[in-house]
C-alpha positions in Angstrom: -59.6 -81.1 33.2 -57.3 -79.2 35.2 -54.8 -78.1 32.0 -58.2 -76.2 31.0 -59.3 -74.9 34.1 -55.7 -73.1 34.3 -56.3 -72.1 30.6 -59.5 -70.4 31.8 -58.1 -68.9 34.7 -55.0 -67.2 32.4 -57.7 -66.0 30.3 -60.5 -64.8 32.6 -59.9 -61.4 32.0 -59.9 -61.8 28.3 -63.3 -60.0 26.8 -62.9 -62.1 23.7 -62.0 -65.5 24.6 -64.4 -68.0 24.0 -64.6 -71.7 26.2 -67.2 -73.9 24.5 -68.2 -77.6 24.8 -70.2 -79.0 21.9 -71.6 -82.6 21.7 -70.6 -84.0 18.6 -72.0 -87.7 17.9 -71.9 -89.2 20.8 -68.7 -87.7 21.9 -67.8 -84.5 24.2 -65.4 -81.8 22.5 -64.2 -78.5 24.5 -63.1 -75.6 22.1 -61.3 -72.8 22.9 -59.7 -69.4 21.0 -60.3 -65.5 20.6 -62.9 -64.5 18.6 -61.0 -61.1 17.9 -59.2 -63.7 15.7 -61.3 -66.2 14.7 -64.5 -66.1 12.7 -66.0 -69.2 15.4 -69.1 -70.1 13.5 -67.8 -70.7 10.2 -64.9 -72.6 12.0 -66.8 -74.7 14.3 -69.0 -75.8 11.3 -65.9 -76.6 9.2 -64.3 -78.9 12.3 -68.0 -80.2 12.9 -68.9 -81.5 9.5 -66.1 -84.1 9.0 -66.8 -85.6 12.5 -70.3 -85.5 11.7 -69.6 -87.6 8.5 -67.1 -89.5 10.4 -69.7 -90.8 13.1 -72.1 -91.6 10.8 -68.9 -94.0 8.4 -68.5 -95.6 12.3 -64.9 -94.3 12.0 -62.9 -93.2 14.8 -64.0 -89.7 15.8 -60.1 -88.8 18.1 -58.5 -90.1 14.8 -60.6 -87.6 12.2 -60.1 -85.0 14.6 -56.3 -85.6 14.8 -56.6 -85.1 11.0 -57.6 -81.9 11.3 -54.4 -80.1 12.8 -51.5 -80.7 14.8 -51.9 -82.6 18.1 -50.3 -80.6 20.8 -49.6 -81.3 24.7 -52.2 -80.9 26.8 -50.5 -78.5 29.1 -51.4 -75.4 30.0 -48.4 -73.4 28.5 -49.3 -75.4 25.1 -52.5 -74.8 24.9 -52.3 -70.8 25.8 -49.5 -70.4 23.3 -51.5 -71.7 20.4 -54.6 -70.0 21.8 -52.4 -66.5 21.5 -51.3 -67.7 18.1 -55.0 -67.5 16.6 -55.6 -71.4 16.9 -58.2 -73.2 17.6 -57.4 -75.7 20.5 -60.1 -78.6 20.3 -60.0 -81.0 23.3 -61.6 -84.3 23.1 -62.6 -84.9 27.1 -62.7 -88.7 27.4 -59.4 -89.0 25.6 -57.8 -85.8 26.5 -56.3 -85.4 23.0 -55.8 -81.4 22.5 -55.5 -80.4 18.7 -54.6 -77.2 17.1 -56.9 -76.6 14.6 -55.9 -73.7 11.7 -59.5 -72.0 11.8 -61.2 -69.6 9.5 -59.5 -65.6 10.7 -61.2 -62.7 11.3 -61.1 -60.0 8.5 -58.1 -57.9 10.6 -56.7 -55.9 7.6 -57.9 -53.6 5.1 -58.2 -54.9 1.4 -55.7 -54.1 -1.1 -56.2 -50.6 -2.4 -54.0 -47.7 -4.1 -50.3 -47.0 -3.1 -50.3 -43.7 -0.8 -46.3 -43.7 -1.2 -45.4 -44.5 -4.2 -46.9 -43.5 -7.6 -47.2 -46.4 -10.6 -46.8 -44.7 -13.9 -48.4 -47.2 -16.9 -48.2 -49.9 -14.2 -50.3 -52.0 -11.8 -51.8 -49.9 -8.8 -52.0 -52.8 -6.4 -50.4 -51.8 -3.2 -49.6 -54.1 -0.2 -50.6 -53.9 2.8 -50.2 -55.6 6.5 -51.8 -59.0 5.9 -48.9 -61.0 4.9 -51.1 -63.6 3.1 -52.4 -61.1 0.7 -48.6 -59.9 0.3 -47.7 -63.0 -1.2 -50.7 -63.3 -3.4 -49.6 -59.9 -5.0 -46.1 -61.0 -5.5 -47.2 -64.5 -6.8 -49.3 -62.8 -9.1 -46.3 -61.0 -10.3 -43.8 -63.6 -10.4 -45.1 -66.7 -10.4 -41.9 -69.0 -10.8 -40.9 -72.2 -9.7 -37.3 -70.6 -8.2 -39.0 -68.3 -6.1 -38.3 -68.9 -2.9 -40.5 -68.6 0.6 -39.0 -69.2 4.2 -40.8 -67.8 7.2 -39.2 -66.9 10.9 -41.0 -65.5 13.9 -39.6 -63.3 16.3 -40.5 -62.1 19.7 -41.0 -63.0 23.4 -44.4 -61.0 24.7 -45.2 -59.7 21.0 -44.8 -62.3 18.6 -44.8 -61.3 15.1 -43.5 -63.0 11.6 -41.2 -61.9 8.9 -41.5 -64.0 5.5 -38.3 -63.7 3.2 -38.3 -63.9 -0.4 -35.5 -64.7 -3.4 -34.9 -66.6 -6.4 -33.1 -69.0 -6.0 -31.0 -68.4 -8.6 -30.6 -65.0 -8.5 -29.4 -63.9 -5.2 -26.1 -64.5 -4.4 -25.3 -67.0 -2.2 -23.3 -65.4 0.5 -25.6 -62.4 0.7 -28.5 -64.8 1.6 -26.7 -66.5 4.2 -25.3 -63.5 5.8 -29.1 -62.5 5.8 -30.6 -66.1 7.0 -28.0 -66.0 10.0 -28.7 -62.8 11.5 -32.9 -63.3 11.2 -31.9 -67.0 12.8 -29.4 -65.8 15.9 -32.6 -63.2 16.5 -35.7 -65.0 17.0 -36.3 -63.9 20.3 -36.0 -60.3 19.8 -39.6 -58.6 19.2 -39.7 -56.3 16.0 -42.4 -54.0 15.6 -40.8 -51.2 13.7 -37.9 -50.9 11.5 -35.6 -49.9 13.9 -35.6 -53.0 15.3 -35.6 -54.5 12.3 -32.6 -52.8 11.2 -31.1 -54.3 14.8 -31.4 -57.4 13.8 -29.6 -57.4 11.1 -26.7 -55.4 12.4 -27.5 -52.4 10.0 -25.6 -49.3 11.6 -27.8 -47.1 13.6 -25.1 -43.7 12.4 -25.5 -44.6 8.7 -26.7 -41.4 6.7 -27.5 -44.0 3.7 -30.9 -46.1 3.9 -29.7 -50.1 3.6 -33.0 -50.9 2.5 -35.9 -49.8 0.2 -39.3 -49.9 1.2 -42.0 -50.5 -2.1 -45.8 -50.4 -2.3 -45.6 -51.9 -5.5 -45.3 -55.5 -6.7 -43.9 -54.8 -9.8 -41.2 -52.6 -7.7 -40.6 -55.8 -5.3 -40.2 -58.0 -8.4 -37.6 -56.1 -9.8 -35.5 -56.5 -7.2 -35.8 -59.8 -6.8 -34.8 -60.1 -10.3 -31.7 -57.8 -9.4 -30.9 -60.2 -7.0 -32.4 -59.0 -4.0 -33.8 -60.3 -0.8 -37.7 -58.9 -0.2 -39.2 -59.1 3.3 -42.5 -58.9 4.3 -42.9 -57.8 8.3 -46.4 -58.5 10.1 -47.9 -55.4 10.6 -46.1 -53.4 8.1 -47.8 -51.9 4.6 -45.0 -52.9 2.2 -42.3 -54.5 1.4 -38.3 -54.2 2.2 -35.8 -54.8 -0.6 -32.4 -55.6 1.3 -29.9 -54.3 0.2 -30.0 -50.9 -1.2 -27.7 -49.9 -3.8 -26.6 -46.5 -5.9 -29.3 -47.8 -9.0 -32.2 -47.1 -6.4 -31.5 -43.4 -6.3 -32.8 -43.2 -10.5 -33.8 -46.6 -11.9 -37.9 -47.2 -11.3 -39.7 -50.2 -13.0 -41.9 -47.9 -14.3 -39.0 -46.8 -16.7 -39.5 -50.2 -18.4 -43.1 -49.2 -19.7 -41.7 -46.1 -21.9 -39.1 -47.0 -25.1 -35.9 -47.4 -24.0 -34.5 -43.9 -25.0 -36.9 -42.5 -23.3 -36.0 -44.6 -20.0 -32.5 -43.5 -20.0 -33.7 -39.5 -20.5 -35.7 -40.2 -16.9 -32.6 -41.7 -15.2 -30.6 -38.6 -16.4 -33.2 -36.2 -15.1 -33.2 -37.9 -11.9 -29.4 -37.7 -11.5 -29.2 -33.9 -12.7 -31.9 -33.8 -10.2 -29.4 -35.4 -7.5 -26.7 -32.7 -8.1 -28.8 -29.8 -8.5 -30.1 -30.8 -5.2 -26.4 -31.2 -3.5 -24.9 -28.2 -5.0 -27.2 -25.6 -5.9 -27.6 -24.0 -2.0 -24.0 -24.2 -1.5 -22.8 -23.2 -5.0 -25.2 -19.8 -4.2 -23.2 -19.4 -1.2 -20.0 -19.8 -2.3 -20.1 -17.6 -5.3 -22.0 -14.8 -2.9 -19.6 -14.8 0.2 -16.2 -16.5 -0.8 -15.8 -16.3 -4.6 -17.9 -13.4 -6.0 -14.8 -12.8 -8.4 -15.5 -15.9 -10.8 -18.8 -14.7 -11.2 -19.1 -11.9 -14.6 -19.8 -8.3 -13.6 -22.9 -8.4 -14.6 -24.2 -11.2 -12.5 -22.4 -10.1 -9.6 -23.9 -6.7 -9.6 -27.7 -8.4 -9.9 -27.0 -10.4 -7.2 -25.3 -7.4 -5.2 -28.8 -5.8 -5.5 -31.1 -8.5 -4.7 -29.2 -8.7 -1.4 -28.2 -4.5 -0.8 -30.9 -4.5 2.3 -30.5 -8.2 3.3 -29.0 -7.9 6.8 -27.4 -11.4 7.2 -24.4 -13.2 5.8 -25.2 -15.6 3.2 -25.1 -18.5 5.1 -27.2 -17.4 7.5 -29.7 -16.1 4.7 -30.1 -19.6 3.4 -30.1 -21.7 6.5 -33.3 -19.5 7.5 -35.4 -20.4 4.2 -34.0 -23.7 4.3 -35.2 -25.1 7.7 -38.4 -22.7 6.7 -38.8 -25.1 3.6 -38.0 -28.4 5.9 -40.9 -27.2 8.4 -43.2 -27.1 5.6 -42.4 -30.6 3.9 -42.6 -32.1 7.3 -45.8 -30.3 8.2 -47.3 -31.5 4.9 -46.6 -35.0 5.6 -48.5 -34.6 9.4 -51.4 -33.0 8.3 -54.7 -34.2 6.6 -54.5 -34.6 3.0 -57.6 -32.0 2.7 -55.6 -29.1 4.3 -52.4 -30.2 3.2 -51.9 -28.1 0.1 -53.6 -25.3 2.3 -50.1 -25.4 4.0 -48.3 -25.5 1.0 -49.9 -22.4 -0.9 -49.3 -20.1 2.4 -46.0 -21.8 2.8 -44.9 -21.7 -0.1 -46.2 -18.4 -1.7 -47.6 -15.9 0.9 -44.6 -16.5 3.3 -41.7 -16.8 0.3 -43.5 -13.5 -0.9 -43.3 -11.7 2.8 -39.7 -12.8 3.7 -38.3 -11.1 0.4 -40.6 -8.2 0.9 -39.4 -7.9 4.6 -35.8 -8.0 2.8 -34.9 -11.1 4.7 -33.7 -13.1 2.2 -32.5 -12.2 -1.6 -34.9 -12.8 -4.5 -32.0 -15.2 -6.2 -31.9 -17.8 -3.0 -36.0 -18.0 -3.4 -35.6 -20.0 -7.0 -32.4 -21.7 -6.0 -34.3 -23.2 -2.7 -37.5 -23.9 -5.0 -35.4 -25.7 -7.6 -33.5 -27.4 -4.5 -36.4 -28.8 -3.4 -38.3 -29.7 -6.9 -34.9 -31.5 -8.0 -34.6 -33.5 -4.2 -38.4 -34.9 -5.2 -36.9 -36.6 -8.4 -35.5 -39.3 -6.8 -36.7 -42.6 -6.7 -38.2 -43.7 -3.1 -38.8 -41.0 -0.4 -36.4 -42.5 2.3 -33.8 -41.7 -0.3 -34.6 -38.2 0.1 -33.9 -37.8 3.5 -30.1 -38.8 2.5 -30.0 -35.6 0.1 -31.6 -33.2 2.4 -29.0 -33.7 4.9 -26.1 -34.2 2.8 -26.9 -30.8 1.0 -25.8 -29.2 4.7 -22.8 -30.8 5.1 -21.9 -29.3 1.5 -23.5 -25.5 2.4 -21.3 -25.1 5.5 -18.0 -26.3 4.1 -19.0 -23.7 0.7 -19.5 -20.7 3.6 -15.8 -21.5 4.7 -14.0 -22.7 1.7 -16.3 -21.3 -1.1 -16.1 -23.3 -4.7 -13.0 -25.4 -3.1 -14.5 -26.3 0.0 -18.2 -27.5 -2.4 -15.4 -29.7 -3.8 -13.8 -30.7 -1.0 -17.1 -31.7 0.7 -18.4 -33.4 -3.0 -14.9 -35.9 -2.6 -15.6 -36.4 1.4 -19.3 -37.9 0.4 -17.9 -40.1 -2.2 -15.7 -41.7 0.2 -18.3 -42.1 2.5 -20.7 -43.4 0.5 -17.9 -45.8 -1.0 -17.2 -46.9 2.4 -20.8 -48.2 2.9 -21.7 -51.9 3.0 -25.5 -53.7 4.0 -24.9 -57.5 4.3 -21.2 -57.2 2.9 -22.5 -56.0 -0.4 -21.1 -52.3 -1.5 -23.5 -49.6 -2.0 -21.7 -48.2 -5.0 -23.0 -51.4 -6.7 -24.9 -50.2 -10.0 -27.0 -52.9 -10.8 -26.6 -56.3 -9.4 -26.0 -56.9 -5.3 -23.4 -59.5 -4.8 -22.4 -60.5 -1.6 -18.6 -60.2 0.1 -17.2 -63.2 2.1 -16.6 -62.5 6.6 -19.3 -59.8 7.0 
């Protein structure tokens, strides 16, 4: 048949495609796919059976086979696409009926094993991982309920890849899930194989010092926001899971919390949002009351930190920028290397080299605990894209304390309100606590 031959030519240079004719009964059948996605033994004896049985009932063999898929045009475009889409094409050669046959995949993922992100506290240690199938299973087996809610898209031209979106039905708010459904709809051509992309898609601004979205390893983290009203998204290719949108809450609340008595629950969330400001002022508070407003400070104080900084040659500012982007070389070094050298890093890092810099009087003795207690409080948060956020927002706070002292720590403490109050994913406002309900025009 010439639609095949043409097939055959597009994939001659294809190690792993496979062209095979099998005589069934009394009939010729061509099949064709790549092995590198389809386990072909298992699914050649699962298409071969029923015709098998059907031959020997005298029934129809085109019609059984029919049965078994979705009949598709026998051109060559058709037949490459499904082919590319891990199909099986079967081709009956009298009738030159070409089915697409859902075969039996090749193991292309890892199995579901222990979050690397994310820690579960009390809670399942199921993580997900990049097969979207078993995604699903783990959220099913968290919330199995008849108002959850499945809808799949695909995307891309050259690299095709699918996102599944999930909701309760009764949960999410209405105009947030069509404002979400549109954009993934107007998009289906683009190709998304990172975030980025992602984030393109759905309009998310590329500027924004805010994450729009949380990304969970957990079920039980996914299922919380679904019951928060949430939209989850699985991505092909992608380890876990993105809650849209993000909110204030997803700084301090963890489901987690819900395993410990309620008291207790609160005293976490409280931690985390000392955390939060200990983490935004603390570098520029030392600055201020150092360089610009030494005067508030009692005598006492002020003359122990006068000493810890007599032989320190720069200004104060410059003193903790230094340690700072020392501290920020570290973390992002930690996350590069190998676990097994990893806290090899951090005990030079974080001991010998703190140790040398005040010995070399480089820095004071004072701005060594505030950075460590900077950089303990910043882990506290919930999520580790959320950190990112804090990190940068403490600079923006450090320079306007180094002109402006206490009133410029203020100052910059008002201007990240407004910013942060400004902020919308999807229409809904980010200084939601709780619930994410959509806004109407977005």
């Amino acid at each position: 048949m010439a639609a095949m031959d043409e097939v055959n030519s597009h994939f001659s240079s294809y190690p792993d495609y496979v062209n095979q004719k099998l005589q069934i009964a009394s009939e010729i059948f061509t099949f064709a796919g790549l092995k590198s996605l389809i386990n072909f033994p298992q699914t050649i004896y699962m298409v071969r059976d029923p015709l098998l049985t059907a031959s020997i009932g005298k029934l129809e063999l085109t019609e059984v086979l029919i049965g078994l898929g979705n009949k598709i045009s026998l051109q060559p475009d058709s037949i490459i696409s499904q082919i590319m889409d891990g199909m099986l094409v079967a081709v009956h050669d009298t009738s030159g009926i070409a089915v697409g046959i859902y075969p039996i995949p090749q193991p292309n993922s890892r199995p579901i094993s222990m979050p690397t992100m994310e820690n579960s506290i009390g809670g399942a240690t199921s993580a997900f991982n990049e097969d979207l199938e078993a995604n699903i299973v783990l959220l099913r087996s968290h919330l199995n309920c008849p108002d959850l809610k499945i809808q799949a898209f695909h995307f891309g031209g050259h690299v095709k890849s699918k996102v599944i979106l999930c909701y309760i039905d009764n949960e999410i708010d209405p105009i947030l899930l069509d404002n979400l459904t549109q954009k993934l709809e107007a998009h289906h051509k683009t190709e998304i194989s990172n975030l980025e992309e992602f984030a393109h898609i759905l309009k998310l601004s590329k500027y924004s010092l805010v994450n729009h979205y949380m990304a969970y390893e957990l079920p039980q983290n996914a299922v919380r926001a679904l019951k928060n009203g949430k939209a989850v998204l699985f991505i092909e290719r992608v380890p876990f899971s993105i809650a849209l949108p993000s909110i204030f809450s997803d700084f301090f609340i963890s489901e987690d919390d819900m395993n410990h008595p309620p008291i207790y629950s609160w005293l976490l969330r409280s931690l985390r949002f000392i955390g939060t400001l200990l983490t935004l002022i603390l570098p520029g508070l030392y600055v201020a009351l150092v360089s610009v407003n030494p005067d508030v400070l009692r005598f006492e104080l002020a003359h122990s930190i006068a000493r810890s900084r007599l032989d320190v040659p720069y200004p104060a500012i410059i003193e903790a920028l230094l340690l700072l982007c020392i501290l920020e070389l570290i973390m992002e070094a930690i996350i590069r290397l190998p676990g097994s050298i990893g806290p090899t890093i951090t005990m030079v890092g974080g001991i010998v080299l703190g140790q040398a810099v005040v010995d070399a009087k480089l820095v004071s003795n004072l701005l060594i605990i505030i950075l460590a207690a900077t950089t303990i409080a910043n882990a506290a948060v919930v999520g580790f894209q959320n950190t990112y956020s804090l990190r940068l927002f403490k600079y923006l706070l450090l320079f306007m304390s180094a002109f402006l002292g206490v009133l410029g720590l203020l100052s910059g403490l008002l201007i990240l309100c407004a910013y942060i109050a400004g902020i919308r994913t999807l229409g809904v406002p980010y200084l939601q606590l709780f619930r994410a309900r959509g806004e109407k025009n977005v």
